[in-house]
C-alpha positions as CSV (number, residue, x, y, z in Angstrom):
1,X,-17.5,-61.1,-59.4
2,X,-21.0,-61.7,-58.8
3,X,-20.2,-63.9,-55.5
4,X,-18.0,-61.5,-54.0
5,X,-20.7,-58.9,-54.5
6,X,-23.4,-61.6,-52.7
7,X,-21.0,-62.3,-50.3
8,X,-20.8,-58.5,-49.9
9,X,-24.2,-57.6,-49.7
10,X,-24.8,-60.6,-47.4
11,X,-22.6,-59.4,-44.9
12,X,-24.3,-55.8,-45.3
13,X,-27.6,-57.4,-44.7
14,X,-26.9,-60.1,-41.9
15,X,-27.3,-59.1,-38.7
16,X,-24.4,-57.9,-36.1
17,X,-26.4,-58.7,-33.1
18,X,-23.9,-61.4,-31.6
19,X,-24.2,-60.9,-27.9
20,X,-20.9,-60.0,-26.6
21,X,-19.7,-61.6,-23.5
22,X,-20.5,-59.4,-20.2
23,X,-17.3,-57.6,-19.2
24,X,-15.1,-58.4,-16.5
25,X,-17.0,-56.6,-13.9
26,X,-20.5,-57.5,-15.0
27,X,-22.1,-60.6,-13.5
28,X,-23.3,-63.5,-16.0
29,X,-26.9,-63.0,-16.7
30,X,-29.4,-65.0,-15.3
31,X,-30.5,-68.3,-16.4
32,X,-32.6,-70.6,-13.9
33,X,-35.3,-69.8,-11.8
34,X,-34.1,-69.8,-8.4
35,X,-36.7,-71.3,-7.0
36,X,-37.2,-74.1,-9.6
37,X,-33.8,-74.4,-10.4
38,X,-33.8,-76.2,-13.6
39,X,-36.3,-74.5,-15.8
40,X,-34.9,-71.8,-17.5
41,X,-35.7,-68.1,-17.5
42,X,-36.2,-65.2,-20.1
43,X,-35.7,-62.4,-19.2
44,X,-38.1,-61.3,-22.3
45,X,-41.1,-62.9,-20.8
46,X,-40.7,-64.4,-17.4
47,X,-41.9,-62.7,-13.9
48,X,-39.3,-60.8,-12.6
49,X,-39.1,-59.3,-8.9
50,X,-36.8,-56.7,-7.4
51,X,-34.5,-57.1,-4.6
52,X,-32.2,-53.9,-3.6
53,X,-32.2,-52.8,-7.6
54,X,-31.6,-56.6,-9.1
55,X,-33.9,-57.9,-11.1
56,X,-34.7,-61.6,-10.6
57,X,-36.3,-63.4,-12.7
58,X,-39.1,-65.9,-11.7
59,X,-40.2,-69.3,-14.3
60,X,-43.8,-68.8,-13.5
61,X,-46.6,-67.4,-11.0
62,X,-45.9,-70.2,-8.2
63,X,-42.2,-69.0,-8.0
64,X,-43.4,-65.5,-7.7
65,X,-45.9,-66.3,-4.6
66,X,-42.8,-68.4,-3.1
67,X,-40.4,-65.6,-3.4
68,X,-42.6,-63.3,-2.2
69,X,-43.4,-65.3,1.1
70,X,-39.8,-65.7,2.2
71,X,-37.5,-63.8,0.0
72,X,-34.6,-64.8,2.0
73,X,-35.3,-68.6,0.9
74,X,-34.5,-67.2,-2.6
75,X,-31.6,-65.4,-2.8
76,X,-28.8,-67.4,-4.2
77,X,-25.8,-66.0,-6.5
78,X,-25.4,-69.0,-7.8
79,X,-28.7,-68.7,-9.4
80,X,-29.3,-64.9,-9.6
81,X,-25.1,-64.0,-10.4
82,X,-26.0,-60.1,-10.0
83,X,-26.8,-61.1,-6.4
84,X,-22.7,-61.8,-5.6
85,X,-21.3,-59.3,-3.1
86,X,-24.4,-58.2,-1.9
87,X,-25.2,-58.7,1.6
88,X,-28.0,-61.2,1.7
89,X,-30.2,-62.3,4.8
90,X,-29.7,-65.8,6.2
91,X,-32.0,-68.2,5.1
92,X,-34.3,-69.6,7.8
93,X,-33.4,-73.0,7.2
94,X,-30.6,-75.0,6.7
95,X,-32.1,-77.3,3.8
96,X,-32.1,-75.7,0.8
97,X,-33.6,-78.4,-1.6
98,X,-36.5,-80.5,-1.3
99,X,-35.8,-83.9,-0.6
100,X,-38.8,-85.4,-3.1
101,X,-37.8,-82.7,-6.1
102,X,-34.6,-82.0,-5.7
103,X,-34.2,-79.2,-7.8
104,X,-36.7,-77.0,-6.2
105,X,-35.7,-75.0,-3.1
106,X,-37.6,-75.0,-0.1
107,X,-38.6,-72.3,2.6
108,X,-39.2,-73.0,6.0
109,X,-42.4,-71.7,5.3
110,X,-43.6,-74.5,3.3
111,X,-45.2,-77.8,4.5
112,X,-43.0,-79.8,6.5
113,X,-42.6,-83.1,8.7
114,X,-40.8,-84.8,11.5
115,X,-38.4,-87.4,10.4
116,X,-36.2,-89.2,13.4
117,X,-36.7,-86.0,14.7
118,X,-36.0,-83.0,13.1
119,X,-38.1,-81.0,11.1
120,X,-37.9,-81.5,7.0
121,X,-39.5,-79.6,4.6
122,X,-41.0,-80.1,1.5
123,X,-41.8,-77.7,-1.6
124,X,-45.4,-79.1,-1.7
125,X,-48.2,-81.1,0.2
126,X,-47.8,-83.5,-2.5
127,X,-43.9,-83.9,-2.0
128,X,-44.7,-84.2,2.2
129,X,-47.2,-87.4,1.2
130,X,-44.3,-89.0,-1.4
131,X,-41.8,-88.5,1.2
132,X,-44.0,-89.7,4.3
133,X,-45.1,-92.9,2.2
134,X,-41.4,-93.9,1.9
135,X,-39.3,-91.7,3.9
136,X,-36.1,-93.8,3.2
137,X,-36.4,-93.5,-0.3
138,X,-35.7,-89.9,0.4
139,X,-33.8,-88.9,3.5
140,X,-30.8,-88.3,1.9
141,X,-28.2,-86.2,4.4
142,X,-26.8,-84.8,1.1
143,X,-29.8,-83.0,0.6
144,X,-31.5,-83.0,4.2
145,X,-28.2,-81.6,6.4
146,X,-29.8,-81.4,9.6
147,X,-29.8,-85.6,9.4
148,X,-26.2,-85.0,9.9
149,X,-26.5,-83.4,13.4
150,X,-28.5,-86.5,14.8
């Protein structure tokens, strides 16, 4: 008798907040930073910026100043789901990744240099200088899609 009143009481006590799966129509929340696509968000206490009434959430200050320089570089559904079936503008660039870190996305505002002729870019000065030491290491056409046009 005593356990089924514990039992009881626990379950009066326990918490109900198991977060229910978002509804058909809702998109999946947010989970990566979609500029450093790897390190997670929270939406608790990360940066957060507004584009056309989403919310998107930004890992840190750098991410911020990058999304802020060329929004456009940034918008990806596949990182920001509320972003699906809204008309976004076209990125500047083909590349989307850096070739040196390739989780972070690049804008065709950051640094950049000329390999076999075409323009690549780079998501910092230090990734240019890794990349310009030993371009083959990195001049993957996976990643660097305007290789493919040469």
């Amino acid at each position: 008798m005593i356990r089924t009143l514990s039992a009881g009481l626990l379950l009066l006590v326990a918490p109900h907040g198991r977060a229910e799966p978002p509804k058909a129509d809702e998109p999946k929340p947010q989970k990566f930073c979609p500029v450093m696509t790897k390190d997670e968000i929270d939406p608790n206490v990360s940066k957060s910026v507004d584009y056309k009434g989403v919310k998107i959430y930004l890992c840190c200050d750098t991410c911020v100043a990058k999304y802020r320089r060329d929004p456009a570089a940034y918008l990806d559904p596949k990182f920001v789901p509320a972003l699906a079936g809204i008309e976004l503008p076209k990125r500047g660039t083909e590349q989307q990744f850096c070739p040196v870190y390739r989780d972070k996305k690049i804008s065709e505002k950051d640094p950049s240099a000329t390999y076999k002729g075409v323009k690549v870019y780079f998501y910092n000065a230090t990734a240019r200088e890794r990349f310009e030491r030993d371009p083959e290491r990195f001049a993957d056409p996976a990643v660097l899609p305007q290789l493919k046009k040469k």
